[in-house]
RODO-2510 file (C-alpha; in nm, 4 decimals, decimal comma):
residues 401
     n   res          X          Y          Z
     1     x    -4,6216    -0,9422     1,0725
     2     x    -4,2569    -0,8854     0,9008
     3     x    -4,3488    -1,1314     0,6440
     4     x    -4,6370    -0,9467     0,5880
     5     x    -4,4863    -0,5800     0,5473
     6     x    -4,2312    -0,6961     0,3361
     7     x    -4,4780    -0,8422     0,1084
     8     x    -4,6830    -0,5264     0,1035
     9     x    -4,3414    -0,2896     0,0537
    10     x    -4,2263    -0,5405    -0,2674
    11     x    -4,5853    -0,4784    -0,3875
    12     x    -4,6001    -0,0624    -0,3196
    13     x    -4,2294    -0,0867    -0,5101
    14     x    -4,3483    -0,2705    -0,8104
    15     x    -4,6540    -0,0518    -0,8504
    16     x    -4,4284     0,1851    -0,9303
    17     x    -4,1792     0,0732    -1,1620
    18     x    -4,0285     0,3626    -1,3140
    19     x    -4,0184     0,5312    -0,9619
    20     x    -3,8094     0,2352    -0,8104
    21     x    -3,5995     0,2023    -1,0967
    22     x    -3,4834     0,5733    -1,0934
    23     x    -3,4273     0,5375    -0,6976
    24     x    -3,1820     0,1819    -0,7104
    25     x    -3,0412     0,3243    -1,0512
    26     x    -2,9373     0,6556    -0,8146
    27     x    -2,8036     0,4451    -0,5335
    28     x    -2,5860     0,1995    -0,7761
    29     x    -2,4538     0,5327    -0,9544
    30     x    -2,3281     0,6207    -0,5580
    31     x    -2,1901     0,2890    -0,5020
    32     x    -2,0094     0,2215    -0,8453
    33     x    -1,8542     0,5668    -0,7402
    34     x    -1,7595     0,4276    -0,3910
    35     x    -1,5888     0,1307    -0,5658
    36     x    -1,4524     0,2874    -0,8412
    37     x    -1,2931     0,5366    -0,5718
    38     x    -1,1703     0,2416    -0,3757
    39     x    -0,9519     0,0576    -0,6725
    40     x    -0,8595     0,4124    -0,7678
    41     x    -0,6901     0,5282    -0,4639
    42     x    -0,5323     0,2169    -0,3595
    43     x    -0,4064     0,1066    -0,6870
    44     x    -0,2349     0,4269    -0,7017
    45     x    -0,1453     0,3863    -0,3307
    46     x     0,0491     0,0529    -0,4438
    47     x     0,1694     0,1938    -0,7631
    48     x     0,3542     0,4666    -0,6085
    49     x     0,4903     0,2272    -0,3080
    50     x     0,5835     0,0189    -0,5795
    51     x     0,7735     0,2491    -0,7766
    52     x     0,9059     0,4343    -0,4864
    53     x     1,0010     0,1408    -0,2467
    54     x     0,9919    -0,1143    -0,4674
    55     x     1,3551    -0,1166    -0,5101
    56     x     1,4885    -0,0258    -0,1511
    57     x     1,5175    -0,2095     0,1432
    58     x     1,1666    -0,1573     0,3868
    59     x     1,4165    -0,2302     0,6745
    60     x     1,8095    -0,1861     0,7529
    61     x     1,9843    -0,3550     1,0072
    62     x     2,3177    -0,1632     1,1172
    63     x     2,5263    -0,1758     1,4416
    64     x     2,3694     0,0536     1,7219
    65     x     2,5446     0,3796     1,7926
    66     x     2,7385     0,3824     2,0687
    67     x     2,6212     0,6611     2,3460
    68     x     2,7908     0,8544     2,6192
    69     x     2,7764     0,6400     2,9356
    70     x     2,8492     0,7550     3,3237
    71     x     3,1843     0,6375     3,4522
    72     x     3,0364     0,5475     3,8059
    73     x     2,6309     0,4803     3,8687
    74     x     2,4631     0,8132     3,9686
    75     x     2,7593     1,0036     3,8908
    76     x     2,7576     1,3148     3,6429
    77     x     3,0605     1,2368     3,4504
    78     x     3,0049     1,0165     3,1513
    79     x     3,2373     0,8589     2,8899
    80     x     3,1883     0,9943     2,5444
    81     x     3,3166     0,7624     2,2761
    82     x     3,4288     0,9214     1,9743
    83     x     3,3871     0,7558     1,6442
    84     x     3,6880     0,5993     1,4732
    85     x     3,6688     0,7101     1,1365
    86     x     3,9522     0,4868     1,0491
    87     x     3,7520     0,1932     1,1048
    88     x     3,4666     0,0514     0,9031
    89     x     3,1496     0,0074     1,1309
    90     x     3,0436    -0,3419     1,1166
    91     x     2,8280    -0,6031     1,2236
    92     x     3,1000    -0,8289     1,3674
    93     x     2,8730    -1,1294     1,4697
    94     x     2,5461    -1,1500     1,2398
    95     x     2,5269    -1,5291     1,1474
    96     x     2,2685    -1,5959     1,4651
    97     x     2,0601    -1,2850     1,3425
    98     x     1,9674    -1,3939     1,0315
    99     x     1,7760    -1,7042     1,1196
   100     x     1,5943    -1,4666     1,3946
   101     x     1,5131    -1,2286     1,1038
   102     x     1,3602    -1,4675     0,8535
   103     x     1,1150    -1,6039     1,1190
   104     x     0,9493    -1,2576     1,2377
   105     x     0,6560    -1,2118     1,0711
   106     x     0,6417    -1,0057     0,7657
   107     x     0,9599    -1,0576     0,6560
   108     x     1,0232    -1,2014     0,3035
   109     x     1,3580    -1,1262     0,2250
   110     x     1,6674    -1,1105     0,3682
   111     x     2,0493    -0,9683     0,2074
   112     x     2,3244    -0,9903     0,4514
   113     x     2,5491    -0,7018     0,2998
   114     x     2,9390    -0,5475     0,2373
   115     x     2,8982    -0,1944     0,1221
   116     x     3,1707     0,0811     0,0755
   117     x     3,2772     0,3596    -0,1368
   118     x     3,5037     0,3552    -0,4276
   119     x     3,6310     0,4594    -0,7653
   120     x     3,5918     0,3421    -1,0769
   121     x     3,8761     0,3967    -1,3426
   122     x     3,8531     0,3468    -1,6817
   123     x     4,1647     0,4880    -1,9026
   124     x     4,1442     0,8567    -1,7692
   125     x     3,7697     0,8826    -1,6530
   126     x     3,6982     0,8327    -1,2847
   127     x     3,3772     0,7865    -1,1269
   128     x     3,3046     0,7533    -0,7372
   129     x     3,0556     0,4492    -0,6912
   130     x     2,9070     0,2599    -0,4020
   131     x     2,9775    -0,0567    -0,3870
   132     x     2,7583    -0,3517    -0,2979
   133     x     2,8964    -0,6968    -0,2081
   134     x     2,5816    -0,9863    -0,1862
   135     x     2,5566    -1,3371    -0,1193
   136     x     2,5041    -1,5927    -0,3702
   137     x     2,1202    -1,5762    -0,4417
   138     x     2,0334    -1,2876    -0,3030
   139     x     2,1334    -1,0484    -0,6208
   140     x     1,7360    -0,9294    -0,6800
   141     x     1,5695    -1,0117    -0,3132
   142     x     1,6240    -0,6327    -0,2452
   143     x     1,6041    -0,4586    -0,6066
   144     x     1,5418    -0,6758    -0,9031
   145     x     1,8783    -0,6570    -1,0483
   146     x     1,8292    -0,9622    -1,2786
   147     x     1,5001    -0,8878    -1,4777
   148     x     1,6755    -0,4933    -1,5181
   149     x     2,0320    -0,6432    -1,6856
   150     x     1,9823    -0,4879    -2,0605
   151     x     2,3282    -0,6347    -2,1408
   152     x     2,5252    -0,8857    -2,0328
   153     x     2,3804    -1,1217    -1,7818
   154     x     2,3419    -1,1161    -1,3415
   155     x     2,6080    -1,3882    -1,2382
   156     x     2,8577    -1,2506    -1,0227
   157     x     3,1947    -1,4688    -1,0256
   158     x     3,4721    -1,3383    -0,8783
   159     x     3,6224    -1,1385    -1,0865
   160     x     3,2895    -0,9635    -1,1955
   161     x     3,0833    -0,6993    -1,1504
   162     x     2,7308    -0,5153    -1,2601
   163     x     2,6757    -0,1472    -1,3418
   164     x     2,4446     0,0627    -1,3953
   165     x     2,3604     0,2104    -1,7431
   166     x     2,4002     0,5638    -1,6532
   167     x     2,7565     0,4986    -1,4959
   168     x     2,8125     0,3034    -1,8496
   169     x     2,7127     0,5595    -2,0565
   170     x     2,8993     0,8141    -1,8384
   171     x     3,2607     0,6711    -1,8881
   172     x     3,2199     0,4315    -2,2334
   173     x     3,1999     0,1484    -2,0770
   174     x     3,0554    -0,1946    -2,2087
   175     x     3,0037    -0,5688    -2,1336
   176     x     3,3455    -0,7367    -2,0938
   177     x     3,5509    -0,4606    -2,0217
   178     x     3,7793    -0,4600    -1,7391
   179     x     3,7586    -0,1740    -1,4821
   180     x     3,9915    -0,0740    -1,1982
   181     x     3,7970    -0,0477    -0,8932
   182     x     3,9851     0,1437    -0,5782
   183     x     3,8301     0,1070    -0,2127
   184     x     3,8337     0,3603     0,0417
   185     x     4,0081     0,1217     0,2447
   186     x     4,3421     0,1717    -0,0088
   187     x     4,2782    -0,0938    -0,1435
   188     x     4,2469    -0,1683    -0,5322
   189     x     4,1571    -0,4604    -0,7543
   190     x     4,0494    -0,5018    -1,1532
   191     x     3,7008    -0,6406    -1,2344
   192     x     3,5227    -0,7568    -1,5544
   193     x     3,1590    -0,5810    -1,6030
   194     x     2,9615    -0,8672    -1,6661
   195     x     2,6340    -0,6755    -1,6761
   196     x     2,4585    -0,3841    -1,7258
   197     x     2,1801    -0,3067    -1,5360
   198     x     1,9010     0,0286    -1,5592
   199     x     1,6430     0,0375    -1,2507
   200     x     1,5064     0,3511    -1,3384
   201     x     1,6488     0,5308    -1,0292
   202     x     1,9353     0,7973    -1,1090
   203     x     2,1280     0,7552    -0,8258
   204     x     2,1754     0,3211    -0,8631
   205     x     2,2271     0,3561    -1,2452
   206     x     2,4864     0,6030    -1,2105
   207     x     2,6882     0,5201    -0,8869
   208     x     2,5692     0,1533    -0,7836
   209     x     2,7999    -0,1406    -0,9008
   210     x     2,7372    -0,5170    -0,7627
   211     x     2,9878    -0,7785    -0,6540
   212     x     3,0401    -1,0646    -0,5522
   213     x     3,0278    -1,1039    -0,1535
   214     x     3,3643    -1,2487    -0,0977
   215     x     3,5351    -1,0170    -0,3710
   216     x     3,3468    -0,7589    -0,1508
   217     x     3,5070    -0,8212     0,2011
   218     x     3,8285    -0,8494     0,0303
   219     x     3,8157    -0,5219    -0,1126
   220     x     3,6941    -0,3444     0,2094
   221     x     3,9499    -0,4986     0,4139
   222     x     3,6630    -0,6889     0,6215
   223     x     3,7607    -1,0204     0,7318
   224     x     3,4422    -1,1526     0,9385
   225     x     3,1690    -0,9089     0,9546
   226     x     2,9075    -0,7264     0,6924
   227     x     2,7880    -0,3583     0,6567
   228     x     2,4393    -0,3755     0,6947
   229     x     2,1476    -0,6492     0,6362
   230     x     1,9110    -0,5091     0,4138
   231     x     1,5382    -0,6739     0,4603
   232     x     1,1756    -0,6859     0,2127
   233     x     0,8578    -0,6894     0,4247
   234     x     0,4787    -0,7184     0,3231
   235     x     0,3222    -0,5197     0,3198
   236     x     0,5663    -0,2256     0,2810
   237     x     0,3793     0,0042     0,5415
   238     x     0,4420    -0,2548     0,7859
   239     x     0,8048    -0,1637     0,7840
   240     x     0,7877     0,0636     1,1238
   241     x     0,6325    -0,2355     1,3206
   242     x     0,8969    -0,4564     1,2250
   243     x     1,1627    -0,2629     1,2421
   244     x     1,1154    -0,2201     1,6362
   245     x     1,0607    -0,6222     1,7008
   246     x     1,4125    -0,6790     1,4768
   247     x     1,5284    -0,3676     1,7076
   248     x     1,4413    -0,5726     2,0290
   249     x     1,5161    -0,9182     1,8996
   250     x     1,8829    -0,8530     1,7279
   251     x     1,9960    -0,5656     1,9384
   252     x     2,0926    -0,4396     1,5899
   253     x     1,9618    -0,0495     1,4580
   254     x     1,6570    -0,0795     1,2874
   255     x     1,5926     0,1916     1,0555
   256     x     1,2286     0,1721     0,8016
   257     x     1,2546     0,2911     0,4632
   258     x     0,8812     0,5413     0,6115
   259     x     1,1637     0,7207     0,8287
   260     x     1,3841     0,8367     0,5044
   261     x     1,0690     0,8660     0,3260
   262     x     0,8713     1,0614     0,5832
   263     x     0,6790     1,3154     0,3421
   264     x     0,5972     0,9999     0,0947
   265     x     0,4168     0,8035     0,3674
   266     x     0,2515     1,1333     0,4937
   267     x     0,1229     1,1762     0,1379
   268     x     0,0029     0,8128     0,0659
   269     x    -0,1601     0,8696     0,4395
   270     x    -0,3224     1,1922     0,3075
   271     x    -0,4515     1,0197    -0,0133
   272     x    -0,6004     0,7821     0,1753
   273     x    -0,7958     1,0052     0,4116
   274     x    -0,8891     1,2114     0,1016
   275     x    -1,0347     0,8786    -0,0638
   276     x    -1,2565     0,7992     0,2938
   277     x    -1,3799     1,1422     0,2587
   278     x    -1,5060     1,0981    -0,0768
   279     x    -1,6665     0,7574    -0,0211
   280     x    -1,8204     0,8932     0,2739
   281     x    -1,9698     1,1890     0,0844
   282     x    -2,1024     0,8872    -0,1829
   283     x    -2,2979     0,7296     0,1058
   284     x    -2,4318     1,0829     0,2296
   285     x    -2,5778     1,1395    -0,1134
   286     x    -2,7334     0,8035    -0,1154
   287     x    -2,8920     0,8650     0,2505
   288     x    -3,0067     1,1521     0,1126
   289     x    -3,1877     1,0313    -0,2075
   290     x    -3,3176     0,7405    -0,0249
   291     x    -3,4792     1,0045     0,2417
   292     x    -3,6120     1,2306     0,0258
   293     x    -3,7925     1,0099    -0,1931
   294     x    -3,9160     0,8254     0,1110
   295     x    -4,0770     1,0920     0,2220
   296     x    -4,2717     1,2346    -0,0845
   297     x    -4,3868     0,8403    -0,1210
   298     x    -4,5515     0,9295     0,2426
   299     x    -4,7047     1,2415     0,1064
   300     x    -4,8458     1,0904    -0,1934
   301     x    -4,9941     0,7303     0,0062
   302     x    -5,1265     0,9532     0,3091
   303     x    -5,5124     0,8409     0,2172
   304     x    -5,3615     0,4856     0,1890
   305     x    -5,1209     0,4630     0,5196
   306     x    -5,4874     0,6670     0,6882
   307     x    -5,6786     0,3778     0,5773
   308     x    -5,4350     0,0921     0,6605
   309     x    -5,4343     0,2503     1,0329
   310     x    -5,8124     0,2622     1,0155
   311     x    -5,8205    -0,0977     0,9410
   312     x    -5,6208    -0,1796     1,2708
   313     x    -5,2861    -0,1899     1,1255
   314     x    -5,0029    -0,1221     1,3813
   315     x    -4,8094     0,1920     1,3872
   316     x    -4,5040    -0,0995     1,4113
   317     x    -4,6598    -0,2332     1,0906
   318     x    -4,6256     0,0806     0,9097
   319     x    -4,2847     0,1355     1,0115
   320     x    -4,1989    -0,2171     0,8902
   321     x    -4,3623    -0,1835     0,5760
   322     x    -4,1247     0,1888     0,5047
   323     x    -3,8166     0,0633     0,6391
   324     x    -3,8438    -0,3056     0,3997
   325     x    -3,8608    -0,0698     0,0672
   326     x    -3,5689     0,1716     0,2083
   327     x    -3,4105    -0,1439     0,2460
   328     x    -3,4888    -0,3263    -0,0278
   329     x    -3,3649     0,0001    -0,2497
   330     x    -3,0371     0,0253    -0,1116
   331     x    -2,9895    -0,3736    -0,1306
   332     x    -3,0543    -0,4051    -0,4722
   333     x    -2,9084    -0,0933    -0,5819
   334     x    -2,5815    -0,1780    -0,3864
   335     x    -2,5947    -0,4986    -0,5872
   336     x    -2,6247    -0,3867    -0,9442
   337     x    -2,3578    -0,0909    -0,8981
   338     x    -2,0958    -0,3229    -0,7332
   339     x    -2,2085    -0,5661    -1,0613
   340     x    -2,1578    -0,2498    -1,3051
   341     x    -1,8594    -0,1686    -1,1156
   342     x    -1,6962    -0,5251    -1,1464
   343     x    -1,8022    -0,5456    -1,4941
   344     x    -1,6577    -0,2210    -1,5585
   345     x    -1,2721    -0,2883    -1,4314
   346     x    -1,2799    -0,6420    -1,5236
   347     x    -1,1029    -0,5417    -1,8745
   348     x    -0,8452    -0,2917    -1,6248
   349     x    -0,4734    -0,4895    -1,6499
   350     x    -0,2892    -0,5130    -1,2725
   351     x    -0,1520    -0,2410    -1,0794
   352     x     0,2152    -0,3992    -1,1460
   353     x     0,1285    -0,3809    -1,5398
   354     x    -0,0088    -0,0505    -1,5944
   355     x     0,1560     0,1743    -1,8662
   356     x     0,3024     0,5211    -1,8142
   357     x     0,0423     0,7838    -1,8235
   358     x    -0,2511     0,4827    -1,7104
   359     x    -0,4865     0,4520    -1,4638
   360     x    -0,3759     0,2750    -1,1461
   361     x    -0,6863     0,1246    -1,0528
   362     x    -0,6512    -0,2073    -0,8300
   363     x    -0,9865    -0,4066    -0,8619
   364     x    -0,8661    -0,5861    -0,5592
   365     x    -0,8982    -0,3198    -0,3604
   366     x    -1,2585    -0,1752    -0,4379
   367     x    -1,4569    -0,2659    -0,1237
   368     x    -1,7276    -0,4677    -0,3057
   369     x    -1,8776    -0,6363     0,0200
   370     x    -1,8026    -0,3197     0,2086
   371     x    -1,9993    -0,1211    -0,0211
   372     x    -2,2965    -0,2958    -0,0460
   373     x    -2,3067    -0,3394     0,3006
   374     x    -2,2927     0,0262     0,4173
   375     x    -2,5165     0,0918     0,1294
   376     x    -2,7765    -0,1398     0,2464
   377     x    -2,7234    -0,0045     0,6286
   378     x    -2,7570     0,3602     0,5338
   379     x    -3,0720     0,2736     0,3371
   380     x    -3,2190     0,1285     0,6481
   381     x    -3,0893     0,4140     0,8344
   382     x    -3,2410     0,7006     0,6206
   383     x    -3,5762     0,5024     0,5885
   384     x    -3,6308     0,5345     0,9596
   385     x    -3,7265     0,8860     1,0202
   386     x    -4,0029     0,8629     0,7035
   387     x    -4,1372     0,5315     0,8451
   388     x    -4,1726     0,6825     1,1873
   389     x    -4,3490     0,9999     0,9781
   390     x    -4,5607     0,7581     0,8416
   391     x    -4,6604     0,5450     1,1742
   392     x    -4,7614     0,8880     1,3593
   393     x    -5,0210     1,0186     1,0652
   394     x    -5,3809     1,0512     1,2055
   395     x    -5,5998     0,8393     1,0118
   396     x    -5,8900     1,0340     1,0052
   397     x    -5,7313     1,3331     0,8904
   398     x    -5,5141     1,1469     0,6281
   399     x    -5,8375     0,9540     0,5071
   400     x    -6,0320     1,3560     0,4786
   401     x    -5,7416     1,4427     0,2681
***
């Protein structure tokens, strides 16, 4: 009997060309909006992660703060520890961590780190800069210091160091010259800037020089341990998760980049919702259109649907027959809008290659199968209620009409 409605619903359909055009033309329109509003709003999600976090750690490692503890079990009295601002807070033993870090899922990089405060001196100009001491290899695992050198080049012997343009331009300085570098430790040392690097973010082109790990320790007076360890996860929004199994697994503070960057992550989370809403309303319209046209196809094949009942055909019959050509609409509409859609941001370059001012649109993330899908499921759905219309006229009075 199925094989037999659908035949007669492709027939009913192609009796009316221009009719079933205008209804699958409708539902692709709604469904090349639904994917175009898919790539849209996640391209521009990953743009702006990219951009934002793209050059930060997702997660930072640092020795766990020390809390007030009781001096006898039960007791009220506690011991308050006081932080020793004479002494640099380090991670002490952090050689076992790191091999526990690079095997927790999501991880893909990891930069044990020195970091400290000092000055730069040039002649008379001073600057205050933050210092970073890394390991050989792990320059641009964290920010990509080597593809942002616009002079010089990224190796990092001994004696060298990177800067950032802005700090360049801000005291003269240029590839070769030797700078006097002076720790907050007391401690001072002269350096040749072997590169010059611009990120795009203020604060690391102006205050942000790289060294080399052990010229690092030496200048911060740190003879065994490191600062922090600075780590890359995918995908970026994965950063809270991790951060508590590194928590539980190193004993080490775990801090996610989402916890500095609350109101970002808030936004990309309100983008998001915005961009469900908005699909959503895409499939309502399509329910909609299927519906109503549905139903005036009922009201215009009431002598037929009377005499098809006369004949001895099933009220199940007549549903079947309604619900294969709601079906068979949203189907093939789904499936030429995703085409138009595809065809449409085929010529669109990457996310990671877009040019200032451009679109962000991800083609990756348009929902193709998803759309078609709920397209063809709300079709079904909103050819239900005029099928059951249908299977309840009374023959005689629709065959009088």
């Amino acid at each position: 009997m199925n094989r037999y409605a659908a035949k007669l619903a492709v027939r009913h359909l192609l009796s009316h060309p221009g009719q079933t055009a205008l209804l699958m033309a409708g539902v692709a329109l709604g469904v090349s909006v639904f994917i175009f509003m898919s790539a849209l709003i996640g391209g521009l999600a990953t743009l702006l992660t990219l951009r934002t976090v793209g050059s930060i750690p997702h997660i930072v490692l640092e020795m766990p703060d020390r809390d007030p503890v009781a001096l006898v079990a039960g007791a009220q009295s506690h011991v308050a520890v006081q932080k020793d601002l004479g002494r640099r807070e380090q991670i002490a033993i952090w050689q076992p961590a790191v091999p526990i870090i690079e095997q927790t899922a999501g991880v893909t990089a990891v930069s044990p780190q020195i970091r400290g405060s000092a000055f730069v001196e040039r002649g008379q100009a001073v600057a205050p800069v933050g210092v970073i001491g890394v390991m050989p290899g792990k320059l641009s695992v964290i920010a990509d210091i080597g593809d942002a050198i616009v002079e010089g080049s990224g190796n990092l012997p001994a004696d060298g160091i990177l800067i950032g343009s802005r700090l360049a331009s801000d005291l003269g300085l240029r590839v070769g010259q030797v700078v006097r570098l002076n720790s907050d430790r007391g401690r001072a040392r002269s350096f040749r800037i072997g590169g010059i690097f611009a990120l795009g973010i203020a604060s690391a082109d102006r205050q942000a020089v790289y060294m080399n790990f052990t010229a690092a320790r030496a200048l911060f007076d740190l003879s065994t341990g490191i600062s922090r360890i600075e780590i890359k996860v995918a995908p970026a929004t994965a950063a809270p998760a991790v951060a508590e199994r590194l928590r539980r697994s190193t004993g080490l503070k775990a801090t996610a980049w989402t916890e500095d960057n609350s109101q970002l992550f808030e936004g990309l989370d309100a983008q998001a919702r915005t961009g469900t809403i908005i699909k959503a309303f895409s499939l309502v319209t399509i329910v909609v259109g299927i519906a109503s046209a549905m139903l005036l196809s009922i009201v215009r094949r009431q002598a037929e649907i009377g005499i098809m009942r006369a004949m001895g055909a099933s009220r199940s019959l007549v549903v079947s027959i309604f619900v294969f050509e709601g079906t068979l609409i949203g189907l093939v509409g789904a499936l030429f809008g995703a085409l138009a859609a595809w065809l449409a941001l085929l010529p669109l370059p990457p996310v990671t290659e877009v040019a200032s001012g451009g679109l962000p649109i991800d083609r990756g993330q348009g929902d193709f199968l998803l759309a078609i899908g709920l397209t063809t499921l709300a079709a079904v759905l909103a050819s239900i209620l005029p099928a059951r219309n249908a299977a309840r006229i009374d023959p005689v009075q629709a065959i009088g009409t």
